[in-house]
RODO-646726 format. One record per residue (C-alpha): residue in three letters; x, y, z. Coordinates in steps of 0.25 Angstrom, whole numbers, plus 5000, padded with zeros to 4 digits. Example, Ala and Ser with C-alpha at 12.3 -4.5 7.8 and 13.67 -1.06 7.14 Angstrom:
// RODO-646726
{aa: ALA, east: 5049, north: 4982, up: 5031}
{aa: SER, east: 5055, north: 4996, up: 5029}
//
This chain:
// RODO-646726
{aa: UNK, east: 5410, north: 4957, up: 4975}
{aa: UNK, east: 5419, north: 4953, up: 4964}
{aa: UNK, east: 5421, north: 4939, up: 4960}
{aa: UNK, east: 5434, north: 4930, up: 4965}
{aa: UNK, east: 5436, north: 4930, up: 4950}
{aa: UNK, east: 5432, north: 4944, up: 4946}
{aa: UNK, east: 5439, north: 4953, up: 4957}
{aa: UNK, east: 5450, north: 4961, up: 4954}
{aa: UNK, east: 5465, north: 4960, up: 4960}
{aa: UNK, east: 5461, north: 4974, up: 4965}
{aa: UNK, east: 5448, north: 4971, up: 4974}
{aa: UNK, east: 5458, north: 4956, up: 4978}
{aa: UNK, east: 5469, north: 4966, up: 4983}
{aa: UNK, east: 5459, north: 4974, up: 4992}
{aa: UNK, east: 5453, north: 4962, up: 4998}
{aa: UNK, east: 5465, north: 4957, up: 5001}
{aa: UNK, east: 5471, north: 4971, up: 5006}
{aa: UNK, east: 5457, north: 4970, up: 5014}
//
């Protein structure tokens, strides 16, 4: 959806939580 360069540390964290 967002792109590598575009995606917030938000949306990182949960994937990475995820």
């Amino acid at each position: 959806m967002y792109p590598p360069d575009a995606t917030p540390p938000q949306v990182l964290t949960v994937k990475t939580l995820e």
